[in-house]
SENU-63771 format. One record per residue: residue number from 0; residue in three letters; x, y, z of N, C-alpha, C in turn. Coordinates in pm, whole numbers, plus 50000, padded with zeros to 5 digits. Layout:
// SENU-63771
{atom NUM,"Ala",{X,Y,Z},{X,Y,Z},{X,Y,Z}}
...
This chain:
// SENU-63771
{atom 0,"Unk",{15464,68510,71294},{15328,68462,71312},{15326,68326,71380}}
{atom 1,"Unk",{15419,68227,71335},{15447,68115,71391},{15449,68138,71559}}
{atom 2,"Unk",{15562,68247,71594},{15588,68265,71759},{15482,68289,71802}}
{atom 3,"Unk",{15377,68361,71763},{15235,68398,71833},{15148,68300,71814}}
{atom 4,"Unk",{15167,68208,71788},{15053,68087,71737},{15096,67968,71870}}
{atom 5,"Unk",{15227,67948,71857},{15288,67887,71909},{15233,67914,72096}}
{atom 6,"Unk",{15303,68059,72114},{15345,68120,72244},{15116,68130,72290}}
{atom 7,"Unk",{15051,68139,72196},{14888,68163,72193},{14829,68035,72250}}
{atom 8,"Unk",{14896,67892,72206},{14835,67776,72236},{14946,67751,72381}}
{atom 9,"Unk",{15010,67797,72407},{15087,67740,72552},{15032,67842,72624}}
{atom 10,"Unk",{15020,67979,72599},{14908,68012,72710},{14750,67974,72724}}
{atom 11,"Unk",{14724,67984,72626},{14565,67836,72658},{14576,67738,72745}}
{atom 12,"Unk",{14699,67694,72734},{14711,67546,72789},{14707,67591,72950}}
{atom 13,"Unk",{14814,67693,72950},{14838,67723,73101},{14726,67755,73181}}
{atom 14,"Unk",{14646,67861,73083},{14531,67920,73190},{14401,67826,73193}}
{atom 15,"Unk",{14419,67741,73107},{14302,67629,73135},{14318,67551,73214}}
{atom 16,"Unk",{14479,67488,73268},{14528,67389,73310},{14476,67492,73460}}
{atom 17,"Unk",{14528,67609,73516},{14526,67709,73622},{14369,67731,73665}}
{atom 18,"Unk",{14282,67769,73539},{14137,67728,73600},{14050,67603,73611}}
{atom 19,"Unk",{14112,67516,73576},{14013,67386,73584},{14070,67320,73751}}
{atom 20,"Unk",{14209,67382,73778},{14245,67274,73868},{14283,67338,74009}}
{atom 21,"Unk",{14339,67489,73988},{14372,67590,74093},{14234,67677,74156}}
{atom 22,"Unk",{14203,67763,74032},{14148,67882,74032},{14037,67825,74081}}
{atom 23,"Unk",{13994,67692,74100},{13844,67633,74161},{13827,67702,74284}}
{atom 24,"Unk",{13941,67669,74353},{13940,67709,74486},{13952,67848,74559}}
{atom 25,"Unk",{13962,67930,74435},{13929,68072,74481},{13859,68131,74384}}
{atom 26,"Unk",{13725,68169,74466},{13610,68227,74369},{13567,68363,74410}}
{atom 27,"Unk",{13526,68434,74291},{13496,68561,74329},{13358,68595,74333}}
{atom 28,"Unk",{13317,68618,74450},{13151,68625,74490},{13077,68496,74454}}
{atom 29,"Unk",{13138,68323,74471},{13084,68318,74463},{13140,68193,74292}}
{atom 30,"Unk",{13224,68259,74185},{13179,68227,74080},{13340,68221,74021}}
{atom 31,"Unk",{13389,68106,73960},{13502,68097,73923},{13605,68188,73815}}
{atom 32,"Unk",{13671,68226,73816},{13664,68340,73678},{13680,68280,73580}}
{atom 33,"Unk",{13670,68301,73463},{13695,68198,73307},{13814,68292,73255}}
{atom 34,"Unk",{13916,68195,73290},{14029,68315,73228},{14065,68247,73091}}
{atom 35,"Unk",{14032,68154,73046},{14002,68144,72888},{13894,68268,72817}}
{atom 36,"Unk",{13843,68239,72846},{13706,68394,72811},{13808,68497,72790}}
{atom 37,"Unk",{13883,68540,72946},{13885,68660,72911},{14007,68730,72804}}
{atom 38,"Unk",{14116,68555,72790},{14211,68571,72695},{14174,68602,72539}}
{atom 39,"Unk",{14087,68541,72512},{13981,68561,72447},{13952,68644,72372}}
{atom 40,"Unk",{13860,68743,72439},{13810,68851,72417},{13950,68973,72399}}
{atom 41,"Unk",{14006,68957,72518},{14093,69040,72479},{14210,69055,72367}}
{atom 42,"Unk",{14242,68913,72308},{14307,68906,72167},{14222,68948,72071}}
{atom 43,"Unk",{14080,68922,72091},{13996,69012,71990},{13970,69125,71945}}
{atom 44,"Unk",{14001,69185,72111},{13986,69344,72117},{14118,69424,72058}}
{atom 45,"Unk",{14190,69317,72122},{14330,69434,72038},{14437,69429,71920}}
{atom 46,"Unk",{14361,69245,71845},{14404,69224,71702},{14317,69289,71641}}
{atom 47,"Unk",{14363,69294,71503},{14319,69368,71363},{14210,69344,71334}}
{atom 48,"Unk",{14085,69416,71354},{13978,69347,71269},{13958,69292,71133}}
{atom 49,"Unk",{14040,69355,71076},{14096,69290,70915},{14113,69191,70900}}
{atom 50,"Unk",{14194,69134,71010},{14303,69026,70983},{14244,68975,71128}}
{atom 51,"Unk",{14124,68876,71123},{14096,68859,71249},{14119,68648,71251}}
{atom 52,"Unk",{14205,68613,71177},{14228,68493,71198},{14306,68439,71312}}
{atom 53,"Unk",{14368,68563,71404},{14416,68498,71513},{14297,68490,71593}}
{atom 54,"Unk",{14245,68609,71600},{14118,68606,71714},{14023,68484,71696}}
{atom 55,"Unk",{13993,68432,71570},{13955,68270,71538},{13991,68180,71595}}
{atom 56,"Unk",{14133,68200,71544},{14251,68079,71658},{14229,68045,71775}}
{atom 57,"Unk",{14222,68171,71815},{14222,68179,71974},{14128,68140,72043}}
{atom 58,"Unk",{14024,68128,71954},{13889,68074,72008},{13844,67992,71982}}
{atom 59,"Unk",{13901,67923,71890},{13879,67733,71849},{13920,67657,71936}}
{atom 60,"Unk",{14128,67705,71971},{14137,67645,72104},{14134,67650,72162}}
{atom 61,"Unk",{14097,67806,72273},{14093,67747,72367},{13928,67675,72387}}
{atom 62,"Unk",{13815,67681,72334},{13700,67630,72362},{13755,67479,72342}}
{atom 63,"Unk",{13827,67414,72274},{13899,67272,72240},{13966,67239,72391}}
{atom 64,"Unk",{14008,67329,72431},{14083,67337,72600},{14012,67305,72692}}
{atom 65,"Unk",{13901,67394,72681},{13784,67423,72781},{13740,67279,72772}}
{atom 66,"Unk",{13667,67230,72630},{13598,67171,72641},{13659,67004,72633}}
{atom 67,"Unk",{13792,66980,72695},{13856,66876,72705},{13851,66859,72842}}
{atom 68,"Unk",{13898,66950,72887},{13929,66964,73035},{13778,67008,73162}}
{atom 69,"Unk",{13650,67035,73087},{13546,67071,73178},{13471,66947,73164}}
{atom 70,"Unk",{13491,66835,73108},{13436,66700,73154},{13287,66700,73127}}
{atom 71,"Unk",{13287,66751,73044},{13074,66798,72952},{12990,66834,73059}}
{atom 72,"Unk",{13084,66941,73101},{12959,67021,73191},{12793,67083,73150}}
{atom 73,"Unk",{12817,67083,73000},{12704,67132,72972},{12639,67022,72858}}
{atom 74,"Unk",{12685,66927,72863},{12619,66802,72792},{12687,66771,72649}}
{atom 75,"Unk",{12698,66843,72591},{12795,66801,72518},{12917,66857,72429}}
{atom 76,"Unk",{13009,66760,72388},{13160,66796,72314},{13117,66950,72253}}
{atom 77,"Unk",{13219,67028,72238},{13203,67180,72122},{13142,67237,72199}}
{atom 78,"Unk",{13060,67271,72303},{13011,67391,72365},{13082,67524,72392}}
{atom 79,"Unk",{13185,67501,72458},{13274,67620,72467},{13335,67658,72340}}
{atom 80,"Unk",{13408,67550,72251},{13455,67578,72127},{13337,67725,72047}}
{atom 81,"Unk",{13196,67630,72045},{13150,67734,71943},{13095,67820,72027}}
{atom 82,"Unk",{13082,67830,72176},{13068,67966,72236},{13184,68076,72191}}
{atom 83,"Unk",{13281,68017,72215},{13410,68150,72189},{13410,68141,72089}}
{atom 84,"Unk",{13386,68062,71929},{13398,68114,71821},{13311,68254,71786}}
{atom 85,"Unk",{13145,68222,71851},{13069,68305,71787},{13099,68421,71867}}
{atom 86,"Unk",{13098,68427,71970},{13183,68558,72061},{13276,68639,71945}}
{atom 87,"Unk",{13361,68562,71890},{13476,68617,71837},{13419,68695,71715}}
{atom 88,"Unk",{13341,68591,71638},{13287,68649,71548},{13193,68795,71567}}
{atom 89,"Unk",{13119,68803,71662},{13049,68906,71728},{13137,69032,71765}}
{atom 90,"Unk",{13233,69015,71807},{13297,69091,71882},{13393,69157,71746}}
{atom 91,"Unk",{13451,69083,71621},{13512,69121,71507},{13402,69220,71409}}
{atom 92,"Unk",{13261,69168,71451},{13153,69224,71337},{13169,69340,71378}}
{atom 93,"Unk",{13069,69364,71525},{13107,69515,71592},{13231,69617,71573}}
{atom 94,"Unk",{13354,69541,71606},{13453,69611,71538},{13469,69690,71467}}
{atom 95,"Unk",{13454,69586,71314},{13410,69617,71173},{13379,69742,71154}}
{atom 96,"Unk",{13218,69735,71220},{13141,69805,71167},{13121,69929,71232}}
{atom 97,"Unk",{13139,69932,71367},{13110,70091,71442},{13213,70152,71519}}
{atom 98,"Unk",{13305,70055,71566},{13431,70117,71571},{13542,70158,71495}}
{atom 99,"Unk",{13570,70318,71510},{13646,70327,71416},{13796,70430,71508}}
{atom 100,"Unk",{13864,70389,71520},{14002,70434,71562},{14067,70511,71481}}
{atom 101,"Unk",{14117,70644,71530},{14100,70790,71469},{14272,70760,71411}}
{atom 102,"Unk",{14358,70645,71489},{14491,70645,71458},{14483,70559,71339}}
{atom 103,"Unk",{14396,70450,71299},{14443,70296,71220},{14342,70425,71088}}
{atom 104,"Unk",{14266,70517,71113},{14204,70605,71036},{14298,70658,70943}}
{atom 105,"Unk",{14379,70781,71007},{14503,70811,70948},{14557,70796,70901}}
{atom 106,"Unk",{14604,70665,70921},{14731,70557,70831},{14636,70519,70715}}
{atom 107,"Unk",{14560,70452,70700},{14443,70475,70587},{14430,70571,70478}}
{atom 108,"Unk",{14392,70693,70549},{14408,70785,70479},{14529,70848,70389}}
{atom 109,"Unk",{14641,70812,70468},{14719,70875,70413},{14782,70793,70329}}
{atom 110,"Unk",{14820,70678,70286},{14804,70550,70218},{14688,70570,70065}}
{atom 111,"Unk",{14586,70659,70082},{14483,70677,70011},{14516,70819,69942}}
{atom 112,"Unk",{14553,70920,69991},{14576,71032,69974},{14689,71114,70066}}
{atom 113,"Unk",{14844,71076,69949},{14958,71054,70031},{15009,71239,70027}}
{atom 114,"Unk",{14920,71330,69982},{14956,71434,70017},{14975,71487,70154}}
């Protein structure tokens, strides 16, 4: 858990350091991509909804990233922080509640009723 915590905040670092200072200069239609966002979301999508304290993690810092390095674009400190928290949170509720994966089902079940 340590290695993924660890290896989680040095890629934050990288892809924030890559869009605040590279990725400016190549935009798509127009519009920079937020590749914090999309690290993001996607640790959300494919950690445990159970166990969604990394997907937390992941979204405290990098919005702590974002919002060190974007110079209060939107007026003030924590904007990105509690944008990607509540994202995370949103994105864990949904989870939760209406997705249900026919494989993490199984293992469940059979754990429940080991015949």
């Amino acid at each position: 858990m340590i290695k993924k915590i660890i290896f989680i905040l040095f890629l934050l670092y990288v892809l924030t350091l890559i869009q605040s200072s590279f990725s400016v200069h190549f935009t798509i239609f127009g519009v920079v991509p937020n590749l914090v966002l999309i690290l993001v979301v996607l640790i959300n999508l494919f950690s445990s909804p159970s166990r969604n304290g990394l997907g937390f993690f992941s979204a405290i810092v990098g919005g702590f990233f974002l919002d060190v390095f974007s110079s209060g674009y939107f007026g003030f400190f924590g904007f990105y922080t509690l944008f990607l928290l509540l994202l995370s949170f949103f994105l864990n509720s949904i989870l939760k509640k209406y997705i249900k994966i026919p494989e993490l089902q199984r293992k469940v079940e059979k754990r429940i009723y080991p015949l």
